[in-house]
PDB file of N, CA, C, O and CB in Angstrom:
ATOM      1  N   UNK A   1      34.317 -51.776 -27.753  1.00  0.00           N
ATOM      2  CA  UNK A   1      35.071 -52.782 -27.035  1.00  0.00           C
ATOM      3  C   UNK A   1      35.473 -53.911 -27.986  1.00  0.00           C
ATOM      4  O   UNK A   1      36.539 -54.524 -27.954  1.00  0.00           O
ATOM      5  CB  UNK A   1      34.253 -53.330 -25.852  1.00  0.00           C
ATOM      6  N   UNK A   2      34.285 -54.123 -28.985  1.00  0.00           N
ATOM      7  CA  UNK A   2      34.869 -54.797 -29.632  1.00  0.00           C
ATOM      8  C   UNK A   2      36.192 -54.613 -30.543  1.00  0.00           C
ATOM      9  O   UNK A   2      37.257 -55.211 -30.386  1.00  0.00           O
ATOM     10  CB  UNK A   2      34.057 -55.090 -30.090  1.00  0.00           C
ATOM     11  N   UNK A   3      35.894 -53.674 -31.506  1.00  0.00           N
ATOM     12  CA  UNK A   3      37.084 -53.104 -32.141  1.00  0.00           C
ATOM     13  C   UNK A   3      38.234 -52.767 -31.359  1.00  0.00           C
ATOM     14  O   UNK A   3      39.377 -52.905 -31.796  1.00  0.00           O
ATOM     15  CB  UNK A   3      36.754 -51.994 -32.776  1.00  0.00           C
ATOM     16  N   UNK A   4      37.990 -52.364 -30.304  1.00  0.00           N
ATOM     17  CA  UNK A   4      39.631 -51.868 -29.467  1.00  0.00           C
ATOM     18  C   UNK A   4      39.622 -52.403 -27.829  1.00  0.00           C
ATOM     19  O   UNK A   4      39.667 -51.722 -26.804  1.00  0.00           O
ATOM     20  CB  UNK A   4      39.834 -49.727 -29.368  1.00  0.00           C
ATOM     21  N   UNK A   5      39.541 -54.011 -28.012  1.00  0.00           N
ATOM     22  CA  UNK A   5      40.089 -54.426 -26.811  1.00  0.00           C
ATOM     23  C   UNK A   5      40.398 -53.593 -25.335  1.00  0.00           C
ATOM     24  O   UNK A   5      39.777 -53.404 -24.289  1.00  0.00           O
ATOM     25  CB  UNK A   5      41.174 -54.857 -27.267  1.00  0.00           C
ATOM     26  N   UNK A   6      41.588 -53.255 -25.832  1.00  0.00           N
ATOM     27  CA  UNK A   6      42.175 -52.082 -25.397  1.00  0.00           C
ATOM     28  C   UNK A   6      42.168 -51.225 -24.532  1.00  0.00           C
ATOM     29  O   UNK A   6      42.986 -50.924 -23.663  1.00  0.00           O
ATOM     30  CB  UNK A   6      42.138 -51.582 -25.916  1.00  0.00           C
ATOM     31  N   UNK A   7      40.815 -50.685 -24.916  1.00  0.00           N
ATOM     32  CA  UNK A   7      40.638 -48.981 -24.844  1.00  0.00           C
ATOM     33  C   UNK A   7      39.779 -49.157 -23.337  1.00  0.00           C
ATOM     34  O   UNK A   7      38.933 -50.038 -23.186  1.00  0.00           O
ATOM     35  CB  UNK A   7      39.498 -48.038 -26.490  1.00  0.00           C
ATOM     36  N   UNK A   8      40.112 -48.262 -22.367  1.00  0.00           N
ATOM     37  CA  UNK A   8      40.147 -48.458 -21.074  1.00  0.00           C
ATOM     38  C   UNK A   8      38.475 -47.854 -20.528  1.00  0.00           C
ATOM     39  O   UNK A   8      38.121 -46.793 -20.014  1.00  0.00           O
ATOM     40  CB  UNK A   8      41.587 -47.626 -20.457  1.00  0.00           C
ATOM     41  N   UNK A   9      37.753 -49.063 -20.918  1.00  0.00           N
ATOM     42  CA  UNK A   9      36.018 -48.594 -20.395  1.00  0.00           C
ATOM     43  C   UNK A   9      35.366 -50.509 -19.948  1.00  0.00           C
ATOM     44  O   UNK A   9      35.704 -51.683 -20.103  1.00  0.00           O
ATOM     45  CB  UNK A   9      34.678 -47.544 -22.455  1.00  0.00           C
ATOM     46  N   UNK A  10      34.685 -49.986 -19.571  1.00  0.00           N
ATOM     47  CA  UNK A  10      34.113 -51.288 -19.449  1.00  0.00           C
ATOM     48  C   UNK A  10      32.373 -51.568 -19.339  1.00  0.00           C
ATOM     49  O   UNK A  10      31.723 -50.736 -19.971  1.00  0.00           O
ATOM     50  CB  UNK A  10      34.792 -51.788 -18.214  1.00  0.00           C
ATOM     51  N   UNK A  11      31.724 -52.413 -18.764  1.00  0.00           N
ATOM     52  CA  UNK A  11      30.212 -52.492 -18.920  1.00  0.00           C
ATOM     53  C   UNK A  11      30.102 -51.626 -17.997  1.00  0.00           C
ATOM     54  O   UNK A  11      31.099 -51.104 -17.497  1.00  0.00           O
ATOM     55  CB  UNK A  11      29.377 -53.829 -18.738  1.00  0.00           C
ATOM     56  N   UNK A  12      28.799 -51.318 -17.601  1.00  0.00           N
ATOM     57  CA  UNK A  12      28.320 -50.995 -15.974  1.00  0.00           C
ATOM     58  C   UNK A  12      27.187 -51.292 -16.284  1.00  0.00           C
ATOM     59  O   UNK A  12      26.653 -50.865 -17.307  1.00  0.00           O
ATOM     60  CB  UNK A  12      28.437 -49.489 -15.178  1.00  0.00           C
ATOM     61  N   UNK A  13      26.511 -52.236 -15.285  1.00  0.00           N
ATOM     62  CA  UNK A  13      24.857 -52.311 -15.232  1.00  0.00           C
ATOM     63  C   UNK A  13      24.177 -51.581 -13.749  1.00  0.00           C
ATOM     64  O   UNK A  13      24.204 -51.713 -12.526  1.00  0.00           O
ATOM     65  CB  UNK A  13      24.372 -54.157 -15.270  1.00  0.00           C
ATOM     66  N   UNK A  14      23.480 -50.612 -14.993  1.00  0.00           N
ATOM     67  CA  UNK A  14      22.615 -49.659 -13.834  1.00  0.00           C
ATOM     68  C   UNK A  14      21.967 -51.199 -12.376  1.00  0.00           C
ATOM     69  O   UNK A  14      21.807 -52.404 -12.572  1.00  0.00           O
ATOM     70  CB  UNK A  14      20.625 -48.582 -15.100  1.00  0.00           C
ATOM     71  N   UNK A  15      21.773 -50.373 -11.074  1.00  0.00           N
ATOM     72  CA  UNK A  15      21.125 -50.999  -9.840  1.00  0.00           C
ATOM     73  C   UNK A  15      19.645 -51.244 -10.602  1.00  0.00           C
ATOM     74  O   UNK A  15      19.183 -50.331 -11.287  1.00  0.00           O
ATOM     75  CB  UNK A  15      21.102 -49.870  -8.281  1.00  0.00           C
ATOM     76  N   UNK A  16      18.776 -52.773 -10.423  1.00  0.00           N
ATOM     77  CA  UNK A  16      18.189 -53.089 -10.753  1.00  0.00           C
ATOM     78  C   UNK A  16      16.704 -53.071 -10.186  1.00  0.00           C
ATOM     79  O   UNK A  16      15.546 -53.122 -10.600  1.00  0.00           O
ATOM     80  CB  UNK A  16      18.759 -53.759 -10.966  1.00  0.00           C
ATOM     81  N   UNK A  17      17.597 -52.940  -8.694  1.00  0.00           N
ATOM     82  CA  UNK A  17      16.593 -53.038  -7.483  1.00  0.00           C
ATOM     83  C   UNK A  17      16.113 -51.983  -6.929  1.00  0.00           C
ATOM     84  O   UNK A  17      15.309 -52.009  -5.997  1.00  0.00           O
ATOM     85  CB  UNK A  17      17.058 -53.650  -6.450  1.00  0.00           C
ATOM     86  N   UNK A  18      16.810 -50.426  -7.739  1.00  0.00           N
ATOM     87  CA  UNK A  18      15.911 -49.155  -7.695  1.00  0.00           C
ATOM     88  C   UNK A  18      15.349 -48.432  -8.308  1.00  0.00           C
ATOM     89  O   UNK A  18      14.193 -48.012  -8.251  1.00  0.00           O
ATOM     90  CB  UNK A  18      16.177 -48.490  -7.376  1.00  0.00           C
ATOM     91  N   UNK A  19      16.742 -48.113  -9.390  1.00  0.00           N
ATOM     92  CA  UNK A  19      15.769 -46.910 -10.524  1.00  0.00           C
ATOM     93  C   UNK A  19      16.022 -47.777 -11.873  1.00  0.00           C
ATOM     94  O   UNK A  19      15.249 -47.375 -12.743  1.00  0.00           O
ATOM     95  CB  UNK A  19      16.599 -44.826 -10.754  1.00  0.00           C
ATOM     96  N   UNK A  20      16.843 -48.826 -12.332  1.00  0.00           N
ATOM     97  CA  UNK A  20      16.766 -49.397 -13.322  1.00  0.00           C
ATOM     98  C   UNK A  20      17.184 -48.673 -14.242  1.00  0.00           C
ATOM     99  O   UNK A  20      16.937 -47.490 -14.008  1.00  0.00           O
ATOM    100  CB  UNK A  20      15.771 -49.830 -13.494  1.00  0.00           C
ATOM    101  N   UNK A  21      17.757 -48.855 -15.276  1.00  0.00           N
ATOM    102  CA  UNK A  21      18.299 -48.484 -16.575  1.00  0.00           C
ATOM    103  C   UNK A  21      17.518 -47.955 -17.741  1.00  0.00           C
ATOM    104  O   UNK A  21      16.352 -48.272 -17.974  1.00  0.00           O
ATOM    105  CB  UNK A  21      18.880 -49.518 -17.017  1.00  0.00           C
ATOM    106  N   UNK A  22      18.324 -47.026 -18.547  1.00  0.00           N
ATOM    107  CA  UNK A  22      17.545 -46.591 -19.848  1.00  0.00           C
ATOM    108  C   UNK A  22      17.758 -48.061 -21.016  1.00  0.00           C
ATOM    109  O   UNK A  22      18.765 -48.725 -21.264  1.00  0.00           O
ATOM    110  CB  UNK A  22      18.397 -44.856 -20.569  1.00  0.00           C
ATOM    111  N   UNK A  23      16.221 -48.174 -21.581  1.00  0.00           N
ATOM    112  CA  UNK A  23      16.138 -48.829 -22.498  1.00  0.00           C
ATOM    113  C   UNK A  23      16.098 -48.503 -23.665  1.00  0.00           C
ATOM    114  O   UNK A  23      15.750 -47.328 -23.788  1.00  0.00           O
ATOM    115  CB  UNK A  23      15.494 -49.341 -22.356  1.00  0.00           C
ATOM    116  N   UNK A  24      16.328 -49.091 -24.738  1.00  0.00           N
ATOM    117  CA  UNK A  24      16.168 -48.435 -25.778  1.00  0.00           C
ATOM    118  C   UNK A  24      14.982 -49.148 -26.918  1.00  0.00           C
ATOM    119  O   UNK A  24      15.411 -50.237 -27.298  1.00  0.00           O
ATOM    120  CB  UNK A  24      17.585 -48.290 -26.273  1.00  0.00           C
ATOM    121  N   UNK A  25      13.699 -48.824 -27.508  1.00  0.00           N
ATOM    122  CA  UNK A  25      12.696 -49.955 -27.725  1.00  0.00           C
ATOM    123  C   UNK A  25      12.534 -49.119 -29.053  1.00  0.00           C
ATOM    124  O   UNK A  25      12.412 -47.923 -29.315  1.00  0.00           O
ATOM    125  CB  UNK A  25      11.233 -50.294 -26.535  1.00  0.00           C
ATOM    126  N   UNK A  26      12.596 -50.464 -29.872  1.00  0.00           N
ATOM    127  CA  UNK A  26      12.418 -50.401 -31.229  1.00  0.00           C
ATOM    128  C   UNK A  26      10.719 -50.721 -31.693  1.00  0.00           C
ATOM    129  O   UNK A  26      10.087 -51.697 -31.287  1.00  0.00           O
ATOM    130  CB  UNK A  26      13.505 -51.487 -31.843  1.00  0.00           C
ATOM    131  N   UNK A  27      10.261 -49.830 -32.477  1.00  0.00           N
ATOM    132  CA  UNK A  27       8.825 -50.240 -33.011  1.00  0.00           C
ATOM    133  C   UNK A  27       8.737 -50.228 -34.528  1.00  0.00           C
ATOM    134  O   UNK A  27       9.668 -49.743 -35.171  1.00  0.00           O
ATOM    135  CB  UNK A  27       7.690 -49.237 -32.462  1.00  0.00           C
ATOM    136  N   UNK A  28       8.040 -50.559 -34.926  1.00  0.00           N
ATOM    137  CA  UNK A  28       7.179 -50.203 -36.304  1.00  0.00           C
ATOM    138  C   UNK A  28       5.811 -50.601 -36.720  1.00  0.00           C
ATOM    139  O   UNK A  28       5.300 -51.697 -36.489  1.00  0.00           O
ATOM    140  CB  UNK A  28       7.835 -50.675 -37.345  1.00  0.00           C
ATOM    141  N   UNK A  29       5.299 -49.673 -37.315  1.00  0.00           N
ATOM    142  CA  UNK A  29       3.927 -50.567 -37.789  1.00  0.00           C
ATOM    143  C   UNK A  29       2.979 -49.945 -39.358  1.00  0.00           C
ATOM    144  O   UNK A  29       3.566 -49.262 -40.197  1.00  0.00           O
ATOM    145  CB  UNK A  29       2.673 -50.418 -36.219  1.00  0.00           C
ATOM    146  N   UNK A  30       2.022 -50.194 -39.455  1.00  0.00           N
ATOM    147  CA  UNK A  30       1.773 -49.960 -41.192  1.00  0.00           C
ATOM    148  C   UNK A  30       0.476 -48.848 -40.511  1.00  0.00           C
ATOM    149  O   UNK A  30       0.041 -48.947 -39.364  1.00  0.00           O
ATOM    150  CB  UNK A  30       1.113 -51.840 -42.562  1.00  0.00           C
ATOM    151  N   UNK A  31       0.167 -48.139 -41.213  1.00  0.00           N
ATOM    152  CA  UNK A  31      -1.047 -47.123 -40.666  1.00  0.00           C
ATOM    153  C   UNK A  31      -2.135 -47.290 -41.872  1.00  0.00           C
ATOM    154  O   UNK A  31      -2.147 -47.172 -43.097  1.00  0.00           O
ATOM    155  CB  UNK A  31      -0.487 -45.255 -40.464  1.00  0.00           C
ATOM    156  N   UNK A  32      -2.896 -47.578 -40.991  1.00  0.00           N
ATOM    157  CA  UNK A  32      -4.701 -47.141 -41.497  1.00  0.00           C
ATOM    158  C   UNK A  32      -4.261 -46.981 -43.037  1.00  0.00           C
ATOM    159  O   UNK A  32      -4.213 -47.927 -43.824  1.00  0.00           O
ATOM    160  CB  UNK A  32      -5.619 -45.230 -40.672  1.00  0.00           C
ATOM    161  N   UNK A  33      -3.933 -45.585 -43.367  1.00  0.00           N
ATOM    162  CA  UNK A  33      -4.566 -45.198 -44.977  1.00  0.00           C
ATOM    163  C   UNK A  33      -2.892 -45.456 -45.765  1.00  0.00           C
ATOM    164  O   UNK A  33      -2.396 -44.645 -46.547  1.00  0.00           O
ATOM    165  CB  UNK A  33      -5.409 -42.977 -45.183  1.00  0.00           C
ATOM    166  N   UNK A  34      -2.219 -46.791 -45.324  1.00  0.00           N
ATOM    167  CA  UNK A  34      -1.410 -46.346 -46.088  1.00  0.00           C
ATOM    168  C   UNK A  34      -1.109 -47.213 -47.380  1.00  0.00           C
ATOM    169  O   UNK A  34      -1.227 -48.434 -47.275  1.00  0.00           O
ATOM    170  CB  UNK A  34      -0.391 -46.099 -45.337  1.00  0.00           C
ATOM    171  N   UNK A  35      -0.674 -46.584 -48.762  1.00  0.00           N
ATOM    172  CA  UNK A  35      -0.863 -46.468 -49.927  1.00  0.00           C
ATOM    173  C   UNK A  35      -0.438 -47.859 -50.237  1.00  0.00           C
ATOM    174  O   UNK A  35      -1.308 -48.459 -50.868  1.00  0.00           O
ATOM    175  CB  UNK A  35      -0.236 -45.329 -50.545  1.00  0.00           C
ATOM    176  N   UNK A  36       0.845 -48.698 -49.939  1.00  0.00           N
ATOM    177  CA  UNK A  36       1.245 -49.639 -49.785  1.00  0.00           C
ATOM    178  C   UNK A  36       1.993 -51.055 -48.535  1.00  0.00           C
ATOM    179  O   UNK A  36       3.114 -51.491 -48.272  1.00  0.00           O
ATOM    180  CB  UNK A  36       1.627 -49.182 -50.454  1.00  0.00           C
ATOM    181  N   UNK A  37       0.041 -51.418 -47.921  1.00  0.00           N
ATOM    182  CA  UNK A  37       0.412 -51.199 -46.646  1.00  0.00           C
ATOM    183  C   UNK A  37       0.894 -53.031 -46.505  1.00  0.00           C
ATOM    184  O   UNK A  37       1.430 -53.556 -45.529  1.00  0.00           O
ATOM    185  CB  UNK A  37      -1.015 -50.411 -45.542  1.00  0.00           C
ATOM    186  N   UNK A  38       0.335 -53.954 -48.314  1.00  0.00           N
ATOM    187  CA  UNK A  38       1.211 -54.888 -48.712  1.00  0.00           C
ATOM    188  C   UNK A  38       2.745 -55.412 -47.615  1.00  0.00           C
ATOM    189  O   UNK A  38       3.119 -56.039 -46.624  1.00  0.00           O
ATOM    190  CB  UNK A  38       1.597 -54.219 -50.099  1.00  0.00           C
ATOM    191  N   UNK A  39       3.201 -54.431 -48.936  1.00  0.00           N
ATOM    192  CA  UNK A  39       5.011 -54.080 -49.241  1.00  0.00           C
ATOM    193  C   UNK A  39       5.408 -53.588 -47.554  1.00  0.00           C
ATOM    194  O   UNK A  39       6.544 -53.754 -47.110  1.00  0.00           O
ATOM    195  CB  UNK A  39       5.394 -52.298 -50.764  1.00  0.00           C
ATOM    196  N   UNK A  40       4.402 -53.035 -46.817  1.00  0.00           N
ATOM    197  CA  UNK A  40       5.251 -51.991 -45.723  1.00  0.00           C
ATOM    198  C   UNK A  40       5.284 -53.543 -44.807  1.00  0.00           C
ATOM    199  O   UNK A  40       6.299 -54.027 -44.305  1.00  0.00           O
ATOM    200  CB  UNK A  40       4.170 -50.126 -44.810  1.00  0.00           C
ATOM    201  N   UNK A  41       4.199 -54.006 -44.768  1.00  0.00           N
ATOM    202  CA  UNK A  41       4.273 -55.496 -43.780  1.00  0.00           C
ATOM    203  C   UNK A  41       5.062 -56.806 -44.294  1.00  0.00           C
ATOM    204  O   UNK A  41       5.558 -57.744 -43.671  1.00  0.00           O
ATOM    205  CB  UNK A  41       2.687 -56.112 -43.569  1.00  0.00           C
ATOM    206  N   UNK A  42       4.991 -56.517 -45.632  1.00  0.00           N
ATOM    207  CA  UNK A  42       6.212 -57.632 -45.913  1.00  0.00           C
ATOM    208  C   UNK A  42       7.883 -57.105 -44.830  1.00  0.00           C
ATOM    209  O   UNK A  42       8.549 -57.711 -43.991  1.00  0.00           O
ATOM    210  CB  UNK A  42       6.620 -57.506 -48.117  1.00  0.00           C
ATOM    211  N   UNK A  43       7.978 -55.703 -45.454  1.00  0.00           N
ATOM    212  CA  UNK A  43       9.582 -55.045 -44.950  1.00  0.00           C
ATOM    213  C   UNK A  43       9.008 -55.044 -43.214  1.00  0.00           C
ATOM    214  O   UNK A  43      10.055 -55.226 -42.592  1.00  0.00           O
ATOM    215  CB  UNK A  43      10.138 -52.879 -45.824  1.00  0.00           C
ATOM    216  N   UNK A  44       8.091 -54.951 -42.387  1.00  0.00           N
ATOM    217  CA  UNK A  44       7.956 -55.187 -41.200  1.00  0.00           C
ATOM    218  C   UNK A  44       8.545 -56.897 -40.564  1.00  0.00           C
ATOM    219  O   UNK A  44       9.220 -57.234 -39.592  1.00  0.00           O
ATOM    220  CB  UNK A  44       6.464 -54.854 -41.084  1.00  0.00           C
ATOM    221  N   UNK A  45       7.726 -57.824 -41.946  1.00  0.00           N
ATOM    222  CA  UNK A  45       8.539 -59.131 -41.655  1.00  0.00           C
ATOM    223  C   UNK A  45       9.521 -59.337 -41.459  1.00  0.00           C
ATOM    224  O   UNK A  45      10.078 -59.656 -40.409  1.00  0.00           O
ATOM    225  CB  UNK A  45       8.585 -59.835 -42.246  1.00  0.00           C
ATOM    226  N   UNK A  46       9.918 -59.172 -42.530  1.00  0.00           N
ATOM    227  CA  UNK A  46      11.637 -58.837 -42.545  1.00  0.00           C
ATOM    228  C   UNK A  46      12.347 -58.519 -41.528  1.00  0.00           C
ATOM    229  O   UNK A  46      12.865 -59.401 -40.843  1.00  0.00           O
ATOM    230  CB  UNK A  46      12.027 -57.794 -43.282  1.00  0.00           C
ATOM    231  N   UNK A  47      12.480 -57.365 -41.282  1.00  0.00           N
ATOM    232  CA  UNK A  47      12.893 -56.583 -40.197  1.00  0.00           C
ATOM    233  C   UNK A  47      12.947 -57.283 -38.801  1.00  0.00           C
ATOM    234  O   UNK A  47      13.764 -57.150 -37.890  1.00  0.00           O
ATOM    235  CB  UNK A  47      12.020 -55.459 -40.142  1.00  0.00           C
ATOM    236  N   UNK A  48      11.762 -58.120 -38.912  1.00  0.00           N
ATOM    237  CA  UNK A  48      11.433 -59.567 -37.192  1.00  0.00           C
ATOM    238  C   UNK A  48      12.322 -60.484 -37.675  1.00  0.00           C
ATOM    239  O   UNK A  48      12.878 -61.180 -36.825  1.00  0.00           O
ATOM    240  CB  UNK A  48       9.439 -60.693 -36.880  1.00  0.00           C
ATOM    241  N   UNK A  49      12.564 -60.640 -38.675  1.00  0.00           N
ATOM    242  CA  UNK A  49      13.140 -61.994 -39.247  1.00  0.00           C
ATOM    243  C   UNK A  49      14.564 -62.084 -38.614  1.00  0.00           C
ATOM    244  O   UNK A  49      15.153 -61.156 -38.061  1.00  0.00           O
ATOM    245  CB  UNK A  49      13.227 -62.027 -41.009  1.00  0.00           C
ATOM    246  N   UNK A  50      15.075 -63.529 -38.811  1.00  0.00           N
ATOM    247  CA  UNK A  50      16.183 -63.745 -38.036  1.00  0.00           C
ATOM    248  C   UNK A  50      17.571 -63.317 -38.546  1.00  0.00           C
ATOM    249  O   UNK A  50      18.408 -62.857 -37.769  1.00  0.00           O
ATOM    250  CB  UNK A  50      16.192 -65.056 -37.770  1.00  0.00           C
ATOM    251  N   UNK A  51      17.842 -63.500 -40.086  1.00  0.00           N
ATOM    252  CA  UNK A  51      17.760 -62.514 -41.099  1.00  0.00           C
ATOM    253  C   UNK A  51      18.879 -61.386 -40.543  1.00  0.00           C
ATOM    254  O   UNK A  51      20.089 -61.462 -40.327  1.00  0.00           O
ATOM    255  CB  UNK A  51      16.124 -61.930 -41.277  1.00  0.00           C
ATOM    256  N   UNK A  52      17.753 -60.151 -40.399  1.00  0.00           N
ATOM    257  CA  UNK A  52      17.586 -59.232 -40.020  1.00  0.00           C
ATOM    258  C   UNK A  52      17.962 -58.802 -38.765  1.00  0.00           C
ATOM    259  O   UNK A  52      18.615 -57.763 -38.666  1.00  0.00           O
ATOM    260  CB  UNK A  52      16.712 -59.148 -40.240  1.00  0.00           C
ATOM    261  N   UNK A  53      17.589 -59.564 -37.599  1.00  0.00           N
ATOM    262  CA  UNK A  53      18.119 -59.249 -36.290  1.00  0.00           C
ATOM    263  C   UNK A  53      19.584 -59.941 -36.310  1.00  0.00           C
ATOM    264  O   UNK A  53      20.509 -59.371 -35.732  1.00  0.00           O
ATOM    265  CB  UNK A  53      17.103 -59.819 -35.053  1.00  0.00           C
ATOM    266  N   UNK A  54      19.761 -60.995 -36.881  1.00  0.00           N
ATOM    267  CA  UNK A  54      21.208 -61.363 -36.863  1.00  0.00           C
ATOM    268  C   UNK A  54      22.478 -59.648 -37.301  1.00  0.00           C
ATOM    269  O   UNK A  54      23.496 -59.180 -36.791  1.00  0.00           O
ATOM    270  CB  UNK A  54      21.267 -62.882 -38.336  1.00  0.00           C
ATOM    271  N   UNK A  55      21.666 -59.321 -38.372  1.00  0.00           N
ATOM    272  CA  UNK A  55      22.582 -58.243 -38.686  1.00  0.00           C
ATOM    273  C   UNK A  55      22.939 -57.070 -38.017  1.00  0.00           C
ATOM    274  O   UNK A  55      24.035 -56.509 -37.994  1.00  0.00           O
ATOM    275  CB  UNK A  55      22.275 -57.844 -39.627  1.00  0.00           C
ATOM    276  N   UNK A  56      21.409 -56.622 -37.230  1.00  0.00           N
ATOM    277  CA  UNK A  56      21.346 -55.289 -36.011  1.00  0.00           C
ATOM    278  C   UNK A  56      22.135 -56.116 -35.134  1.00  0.00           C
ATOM    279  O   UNK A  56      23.142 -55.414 -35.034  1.00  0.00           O
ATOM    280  CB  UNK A  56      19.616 -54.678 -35.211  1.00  0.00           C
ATOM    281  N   UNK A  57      22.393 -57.335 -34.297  1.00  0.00           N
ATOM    282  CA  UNK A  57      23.425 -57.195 -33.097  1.00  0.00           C
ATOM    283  C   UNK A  57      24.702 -57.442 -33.829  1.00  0.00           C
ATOM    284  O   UNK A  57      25.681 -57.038 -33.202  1.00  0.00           O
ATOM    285  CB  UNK A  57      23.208 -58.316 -31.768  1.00  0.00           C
ATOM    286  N   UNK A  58      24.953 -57.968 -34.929  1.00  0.00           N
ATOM    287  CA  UNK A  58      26.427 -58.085 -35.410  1.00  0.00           C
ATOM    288  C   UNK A  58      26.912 -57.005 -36.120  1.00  0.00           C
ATOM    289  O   UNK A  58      28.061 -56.994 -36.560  1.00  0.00           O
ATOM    290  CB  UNK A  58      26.652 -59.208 -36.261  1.00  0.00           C
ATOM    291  N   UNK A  59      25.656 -55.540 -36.360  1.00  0.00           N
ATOM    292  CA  UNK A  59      26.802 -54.458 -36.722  1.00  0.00           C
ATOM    293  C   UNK A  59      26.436 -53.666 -35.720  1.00  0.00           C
ATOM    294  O   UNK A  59      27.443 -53.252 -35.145  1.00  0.00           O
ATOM    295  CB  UNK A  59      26.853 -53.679 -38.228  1.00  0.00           C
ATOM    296  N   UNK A  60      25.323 -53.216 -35.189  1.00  0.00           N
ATOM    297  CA  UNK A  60      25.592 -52.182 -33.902  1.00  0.00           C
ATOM    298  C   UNK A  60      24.893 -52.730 -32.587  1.00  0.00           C
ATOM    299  O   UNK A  60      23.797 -52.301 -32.228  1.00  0.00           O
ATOM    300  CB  UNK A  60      24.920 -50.569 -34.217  1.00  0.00           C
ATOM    301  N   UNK A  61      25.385 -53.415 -32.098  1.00  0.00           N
ATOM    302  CA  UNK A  61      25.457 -54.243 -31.393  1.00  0.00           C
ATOM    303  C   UNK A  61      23.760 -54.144 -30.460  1.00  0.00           C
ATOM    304  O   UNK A  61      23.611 -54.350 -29.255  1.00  0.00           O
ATOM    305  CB  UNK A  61      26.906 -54.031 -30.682  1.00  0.00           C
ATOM    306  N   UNK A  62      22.955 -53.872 -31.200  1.00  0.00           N
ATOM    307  CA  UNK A  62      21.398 -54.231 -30.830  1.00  0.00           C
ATOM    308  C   UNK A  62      20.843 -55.142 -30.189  1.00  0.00           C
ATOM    309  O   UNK A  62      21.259 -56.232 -30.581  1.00  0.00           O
ATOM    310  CB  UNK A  62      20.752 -54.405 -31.676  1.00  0.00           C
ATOM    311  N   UNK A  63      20.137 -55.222 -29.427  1.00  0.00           N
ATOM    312  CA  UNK A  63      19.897 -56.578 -28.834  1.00  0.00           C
ATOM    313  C   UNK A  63      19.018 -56.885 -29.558  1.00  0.00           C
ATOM    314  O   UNK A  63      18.283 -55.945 -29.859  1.00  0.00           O
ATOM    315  CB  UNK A  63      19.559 -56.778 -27.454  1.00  0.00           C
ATOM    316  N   UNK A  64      18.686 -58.171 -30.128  1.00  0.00           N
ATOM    317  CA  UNK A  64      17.776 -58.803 -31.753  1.00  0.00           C
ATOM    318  C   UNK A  64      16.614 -59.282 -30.406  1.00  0.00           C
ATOM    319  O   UNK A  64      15.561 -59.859 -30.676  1.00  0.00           O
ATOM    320  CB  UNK A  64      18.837 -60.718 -33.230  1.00  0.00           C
TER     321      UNK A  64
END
């Protein structure tokens, strides 16, 4: 929608008050034995950072 104004679709929000909508839920996390589990929680920071969520909703339109 963004790129093509245009183009003949629009929102729809699933009924809230019965079966509710598919979500889509982002995770990550560092495990027990892992080799560089440092570096993996720094790039976990990151990734929360504002940074970072600024960029997931301004290129695919993610909710941050």
């Amino acid at each position: 929608m963004r790129d093509k104004p245009d183009f003949p679709v629009g929102r729809f929000w699933a009924d809230q008050g019965a079966g509710g909508t598919h979500v889509n839920i982002s995770g990550a996390g560092v495990t027990q034995h892992s080799r560089n589990a440092a570096a993996a929680t720094r790039f976990l920071e990151w990734l929360s950072s504002g940074e970072a969520q600024a960029h997931f909703a301004a290129v695919n339109m993610e909710y941050p």
